[in-house]
C-alpha positions in Angstrom: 113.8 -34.3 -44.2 113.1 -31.0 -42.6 112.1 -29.7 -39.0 112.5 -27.0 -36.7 115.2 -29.2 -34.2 117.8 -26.6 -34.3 121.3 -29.1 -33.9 119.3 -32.5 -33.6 121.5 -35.4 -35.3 119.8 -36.1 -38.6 118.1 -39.2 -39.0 118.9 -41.7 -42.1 116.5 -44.7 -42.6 117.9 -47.9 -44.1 114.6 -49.5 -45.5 112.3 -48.8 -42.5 115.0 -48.8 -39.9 116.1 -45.0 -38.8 119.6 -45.1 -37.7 121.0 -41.8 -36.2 124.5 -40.3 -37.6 126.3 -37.5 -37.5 128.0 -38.3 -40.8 130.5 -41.2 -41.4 133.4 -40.5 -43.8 133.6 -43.3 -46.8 130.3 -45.0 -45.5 127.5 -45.7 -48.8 124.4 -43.5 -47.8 125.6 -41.7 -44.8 125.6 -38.1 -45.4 129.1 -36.3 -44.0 128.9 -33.1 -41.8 131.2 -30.3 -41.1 132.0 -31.2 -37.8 132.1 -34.9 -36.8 128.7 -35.3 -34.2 129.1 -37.8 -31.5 126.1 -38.5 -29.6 125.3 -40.2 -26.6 122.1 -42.4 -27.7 120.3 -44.6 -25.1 118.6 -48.1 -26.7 115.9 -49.4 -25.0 115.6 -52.9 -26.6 119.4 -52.7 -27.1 119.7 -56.4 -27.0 116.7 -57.5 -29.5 116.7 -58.2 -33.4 116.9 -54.6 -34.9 118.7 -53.1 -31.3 121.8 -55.3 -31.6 122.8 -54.3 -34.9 121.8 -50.3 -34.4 123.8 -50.6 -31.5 126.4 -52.2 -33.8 126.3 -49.7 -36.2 126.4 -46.6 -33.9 129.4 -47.3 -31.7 131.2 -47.8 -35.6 130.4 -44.1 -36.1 131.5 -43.3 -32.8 128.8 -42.6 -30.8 128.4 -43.7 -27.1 125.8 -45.8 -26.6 123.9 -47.0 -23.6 121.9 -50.0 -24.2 119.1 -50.9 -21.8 119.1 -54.7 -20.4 117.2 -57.0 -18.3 119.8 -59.6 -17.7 123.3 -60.7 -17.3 124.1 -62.3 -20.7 122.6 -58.6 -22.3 124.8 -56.7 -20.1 127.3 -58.7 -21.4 126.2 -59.1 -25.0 126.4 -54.8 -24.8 129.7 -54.8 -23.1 130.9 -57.1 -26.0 129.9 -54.9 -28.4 131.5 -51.7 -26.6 128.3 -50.1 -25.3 127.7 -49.1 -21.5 124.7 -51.4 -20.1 122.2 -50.0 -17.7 120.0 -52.0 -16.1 116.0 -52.5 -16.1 112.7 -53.2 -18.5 110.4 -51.7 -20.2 107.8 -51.2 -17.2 110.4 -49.6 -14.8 109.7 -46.5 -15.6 112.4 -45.3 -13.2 115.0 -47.1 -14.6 114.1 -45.8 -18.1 114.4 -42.0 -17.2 117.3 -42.6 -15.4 119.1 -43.9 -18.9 117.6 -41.8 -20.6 119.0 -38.7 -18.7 121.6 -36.5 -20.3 121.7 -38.8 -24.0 121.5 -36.9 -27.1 119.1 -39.2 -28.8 116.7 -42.0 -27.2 115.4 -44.1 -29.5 112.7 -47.2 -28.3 112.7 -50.6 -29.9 111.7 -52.3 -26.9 108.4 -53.8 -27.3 106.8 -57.3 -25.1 105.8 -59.6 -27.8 106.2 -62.5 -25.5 102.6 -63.1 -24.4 100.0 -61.8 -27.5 97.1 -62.5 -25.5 98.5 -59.5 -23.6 99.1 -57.2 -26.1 96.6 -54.6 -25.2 98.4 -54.3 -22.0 102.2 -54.4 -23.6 101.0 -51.7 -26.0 99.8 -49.6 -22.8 103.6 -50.2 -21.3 105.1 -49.4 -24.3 103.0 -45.9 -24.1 103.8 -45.5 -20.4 107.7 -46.4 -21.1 107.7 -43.7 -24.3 105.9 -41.0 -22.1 109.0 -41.8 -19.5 111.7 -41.6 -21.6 110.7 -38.1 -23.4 109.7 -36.9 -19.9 113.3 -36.4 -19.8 115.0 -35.6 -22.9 115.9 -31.8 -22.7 114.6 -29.2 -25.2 116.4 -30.5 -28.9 117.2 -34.1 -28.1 115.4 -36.8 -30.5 113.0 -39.5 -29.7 112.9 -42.2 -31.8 110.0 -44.7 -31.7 109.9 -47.2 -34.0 106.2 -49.2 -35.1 105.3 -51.7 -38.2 103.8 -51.2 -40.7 101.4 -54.4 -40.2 99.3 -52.8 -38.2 98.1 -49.7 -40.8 95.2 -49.2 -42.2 94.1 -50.9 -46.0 92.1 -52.7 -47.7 93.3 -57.1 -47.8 95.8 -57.2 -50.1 96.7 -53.6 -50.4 100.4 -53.4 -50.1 100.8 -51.0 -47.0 103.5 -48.5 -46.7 104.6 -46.3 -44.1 102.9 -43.5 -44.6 99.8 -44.8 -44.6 97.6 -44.2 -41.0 97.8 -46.2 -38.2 94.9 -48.9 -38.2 92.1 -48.5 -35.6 91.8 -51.5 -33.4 91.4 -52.7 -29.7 92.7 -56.1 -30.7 95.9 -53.4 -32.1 96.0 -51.0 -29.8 99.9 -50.2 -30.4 100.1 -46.5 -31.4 104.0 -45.8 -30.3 104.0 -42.7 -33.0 101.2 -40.8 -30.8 103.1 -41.0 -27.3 106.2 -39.9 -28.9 104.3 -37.1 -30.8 103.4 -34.9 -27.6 104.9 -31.8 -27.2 108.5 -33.0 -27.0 108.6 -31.7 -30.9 108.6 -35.2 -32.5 109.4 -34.8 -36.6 107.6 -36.8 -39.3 110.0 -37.1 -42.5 
């Protein structure tokens, strides 16, 4: 992977999950550094599937993680786990800057999947919630939005992959990969 980031952590994907290190000594697949990195990463969507064990996984390399939540038992849940939990949801905008403010790395897996005959309007939160947190990332910090690849373009029963473009659809509106993009300096691998 190449880009013009200057000291941005480097980005390792395990299958289609990127996972932010600064190198970790004796682990398969990470690649070491010079200097150890520690970053300070805010998760929004800390608590969910994927969130739980990247927040896992970071806080084993060392990094401090602040994990967003919506709840008591996810505040707890990130406690557990040795991550700092800040408090709020995807559509508090507010409370997303403010977690997002002075982190190294953000990366959003928050997404509503809850109510799908909504999901124009989640995808339009998720936009809103990705415009907040880079709003606030200074100059060289990463953004990391994450997407499926279900919802890319192809003929049936072409096997998609993810580099292929993103499907155009009002009944899939989610297009997390163009908020992100912007001017904040996002990097394609």
């Amino acid at each position: 992977m190449s880009c013009n980031r200057g000291e941005s952590p480097l980005i390792l994907y395990s299958g289609t999950i990127p996972v932010l290190y600064g190198g970790r000594p004796g682990v398969k697949g990470s690649v070491g550094c010079a200097t150890t990195l520690t970053m300070r990463v805010f998760v929004a969507g800390a608590t969910g599937f994927i969130g739980t064990e990247l927040v896992k996984d970071l806080i084993a390399g060392g990094h401090h993680v602040r994990g967003l939540t919506r709840s008591d038992a996810g505040a707890e849940q990130l406690t557990a786990a040795g991550a700092e939990s800040h408090r709020g949801n995807l559509t508090d905008l507010d409370s997303l800057r403010s977690g997002a403010i002075g982190m190294d790395a953000v990366v959003n897996l928050a997404f509503n999947h809850g109510d799908t005959s909504k999901f124009a309007q989640n995808a339009a939160d998720e936009i809103k919630a990705i415009e907040a947190l880079g709003s606030v990332l200074e100059p060289g910090k990463l953004l990391v939005v994450t997407s499926g690849i279900g919802i890319t373009a192809g003929a049936p029963g072409q096997v998609r992959k993810e580099s292929d473009p993103p499907a155009e659809s009002a009944v899939m509106p989610r297009r997390p990969e163009q908020a992100a993009h912007g001017d904040m300096g996002f990097c394609r691998r």
